[in-house]
C-alpha positions in Angstrom: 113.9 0.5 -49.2 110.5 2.0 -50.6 107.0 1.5 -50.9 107.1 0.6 -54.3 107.7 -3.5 -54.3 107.9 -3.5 -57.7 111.3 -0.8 -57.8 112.8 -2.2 -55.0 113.0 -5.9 -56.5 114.1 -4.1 -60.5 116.5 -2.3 -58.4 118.2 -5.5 -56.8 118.1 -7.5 -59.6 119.7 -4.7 -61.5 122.5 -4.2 -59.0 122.7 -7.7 -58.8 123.9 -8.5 -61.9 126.5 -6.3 -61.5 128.5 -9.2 -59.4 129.3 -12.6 -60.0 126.4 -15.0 -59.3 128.5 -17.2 -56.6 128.2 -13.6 -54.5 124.6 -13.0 -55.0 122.8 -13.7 -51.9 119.0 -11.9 -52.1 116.0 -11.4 -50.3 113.7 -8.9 -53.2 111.3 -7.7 -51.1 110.5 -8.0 -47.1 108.1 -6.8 -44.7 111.0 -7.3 -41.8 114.6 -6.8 -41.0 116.7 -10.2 -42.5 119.9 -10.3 -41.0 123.2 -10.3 -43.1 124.5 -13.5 -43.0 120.9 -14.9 -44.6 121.5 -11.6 -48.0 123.5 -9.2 -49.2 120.4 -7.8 -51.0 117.8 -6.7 -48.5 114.6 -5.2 -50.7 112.6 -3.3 -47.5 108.9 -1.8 -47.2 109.5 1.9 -46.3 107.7 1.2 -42.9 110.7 -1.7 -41.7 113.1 0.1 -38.7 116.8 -0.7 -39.5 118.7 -2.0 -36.7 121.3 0.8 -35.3 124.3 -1.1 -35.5 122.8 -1.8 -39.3 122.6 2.3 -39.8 126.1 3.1 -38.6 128.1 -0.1 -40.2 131.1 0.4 -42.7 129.7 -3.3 -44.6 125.7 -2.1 -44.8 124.7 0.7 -47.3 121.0 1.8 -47.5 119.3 3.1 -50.3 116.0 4.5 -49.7 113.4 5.6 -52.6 110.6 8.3 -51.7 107.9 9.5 -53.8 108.0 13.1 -54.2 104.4 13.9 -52.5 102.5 15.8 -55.7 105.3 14.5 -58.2 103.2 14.0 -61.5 103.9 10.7 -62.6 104.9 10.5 -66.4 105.4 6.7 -67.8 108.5 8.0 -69.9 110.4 8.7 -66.9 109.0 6.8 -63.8 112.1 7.7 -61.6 111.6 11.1 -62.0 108.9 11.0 -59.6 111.6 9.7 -56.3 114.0 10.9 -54.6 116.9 8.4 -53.6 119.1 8.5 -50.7 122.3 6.9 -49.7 123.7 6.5 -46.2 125.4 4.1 -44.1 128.2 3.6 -41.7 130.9 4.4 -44.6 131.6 8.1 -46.7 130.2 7.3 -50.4 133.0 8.7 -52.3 133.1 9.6 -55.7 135.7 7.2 -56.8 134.8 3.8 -56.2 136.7 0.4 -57.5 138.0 0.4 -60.8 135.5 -1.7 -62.3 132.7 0.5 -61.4 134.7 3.4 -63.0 134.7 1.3 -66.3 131.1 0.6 -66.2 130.2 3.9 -65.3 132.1 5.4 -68.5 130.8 2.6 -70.5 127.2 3.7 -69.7 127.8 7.1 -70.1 128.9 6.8 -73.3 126.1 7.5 -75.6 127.6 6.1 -78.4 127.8 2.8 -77.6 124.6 0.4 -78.2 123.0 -1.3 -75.2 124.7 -4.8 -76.2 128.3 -3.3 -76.2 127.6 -1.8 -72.8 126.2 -5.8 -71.4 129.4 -7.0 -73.3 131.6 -4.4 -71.6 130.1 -5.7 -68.3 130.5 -9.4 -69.2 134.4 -8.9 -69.8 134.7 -6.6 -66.8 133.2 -9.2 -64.9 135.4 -12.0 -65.9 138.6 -9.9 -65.8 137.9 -9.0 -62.3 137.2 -12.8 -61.3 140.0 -13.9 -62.9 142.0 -11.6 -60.6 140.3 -12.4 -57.8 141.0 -16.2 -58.7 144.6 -15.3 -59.3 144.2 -13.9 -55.4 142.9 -16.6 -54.2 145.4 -19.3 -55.7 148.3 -16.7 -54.7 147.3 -16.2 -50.7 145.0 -19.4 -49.7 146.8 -22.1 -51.5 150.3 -21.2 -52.0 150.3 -19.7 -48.9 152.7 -16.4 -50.3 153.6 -13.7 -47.6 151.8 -10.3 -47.3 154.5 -8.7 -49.1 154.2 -10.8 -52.2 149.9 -10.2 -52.3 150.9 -6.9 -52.3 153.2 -7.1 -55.2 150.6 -9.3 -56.8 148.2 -6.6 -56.0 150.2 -4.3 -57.9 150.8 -5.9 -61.0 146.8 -6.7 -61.1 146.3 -3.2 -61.3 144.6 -3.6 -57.7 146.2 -2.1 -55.1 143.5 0.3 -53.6 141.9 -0.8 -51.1 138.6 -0.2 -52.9 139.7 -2.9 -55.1 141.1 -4.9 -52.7 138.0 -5.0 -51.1 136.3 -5.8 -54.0 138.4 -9.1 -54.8 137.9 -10.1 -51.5 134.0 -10.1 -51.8 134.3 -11.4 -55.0 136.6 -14.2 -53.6 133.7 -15.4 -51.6 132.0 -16.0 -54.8 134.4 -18.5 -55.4 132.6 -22.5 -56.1 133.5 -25.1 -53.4 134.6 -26.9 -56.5 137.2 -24.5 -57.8 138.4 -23.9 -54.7 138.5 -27.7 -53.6 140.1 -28.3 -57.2 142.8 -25.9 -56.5 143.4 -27.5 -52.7 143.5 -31.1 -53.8 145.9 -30.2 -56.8 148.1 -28.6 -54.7 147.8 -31.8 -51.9 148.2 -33.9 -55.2 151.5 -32.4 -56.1 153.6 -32.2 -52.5 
């Protein structure tokens, strides 16, 4: 949210590639609240009133951009000149799922080049929806009990519920194909 159209729709397109495409559902910029079912990315005008039960929900997290009022404004560091705020219905915590941990280290390590960072997000990516494949395959198809997911969980490395979270987003990212694939193989073999 912010009066600068132009950062809110870098911002979600930025954060938007940080999840598989099949998840990605945006709105860049609006002069109205869109509710959720219709994005997951909501780009806001400062002026647009948030919904309370938006404000106080654990599944909603707005981040508001201000100018700092009588902020020079150098072009070598634009973002200098706003302050950001988090908040919703959830504590932001320092340690989030383990993939964002990797990426975060990744980028703030200065000695790797900008194209071994996008690589190291590529393979993230694809080891995290490979897992969240394996997930699927385990609990919707062959229909395993909650004490195997969990000892699937484990050995994926995925047992906080952080990342358990996270594969279950990511799940929903899931074609209709592969999942129909993986349904009529199953049909096809009983």
């Amino acid at each position: 949210k912010s009066g600068n159209r132009n950062l809110v729709e870098s911002a979600i397109n930025i954060l938007a590639t940080l999840i598989p495409i099949g998840c990605v559902r945006k709105i860049l910029f609006s002069d109205r609240y869109e509710e959720a079912y219709r994005c997951n990315f909501l780009g806001l005008s400062s002026d647009v009133e948030i919904p309370a039960h938006i404000s106080t929900s654990e599944f909603c997290l707005l981040v508001e951009a201000r100018l700092i009022p009588g902020h020079p404004l150098p072009q070598q560091q634009p973002l200098g000149n706003y302050e950001f705020s988090i908040s919703g219905g959830t504590a932001v915590t320092d340690r989030g799922p383990t993939i964002l941990n990797k990426l975060e280290a990744a980028l703030s390590n200065e000695s790797l080049s900008l194209e071994v960072v996008d690589q190291c997000l590529i393979c993230l990516k694809e080891q995290w929806m490979n897992k969240a494949k394996v997930i699927f395959k385990f609990t919707r198809v062959d229909g395993r009990r909650k004490d195997e997911s969990q000892r699937l969980l484990a050995v994926l490395g995925a047992t906080d519920e952080d990342n358990v979270n996270l594969l279950k987003f990511w799940m929903t990212g899931l074609s209709k194909t592969y999942k129909s694939h993986l349904l009529s193989n199953v049909r096809g073999t009983s």
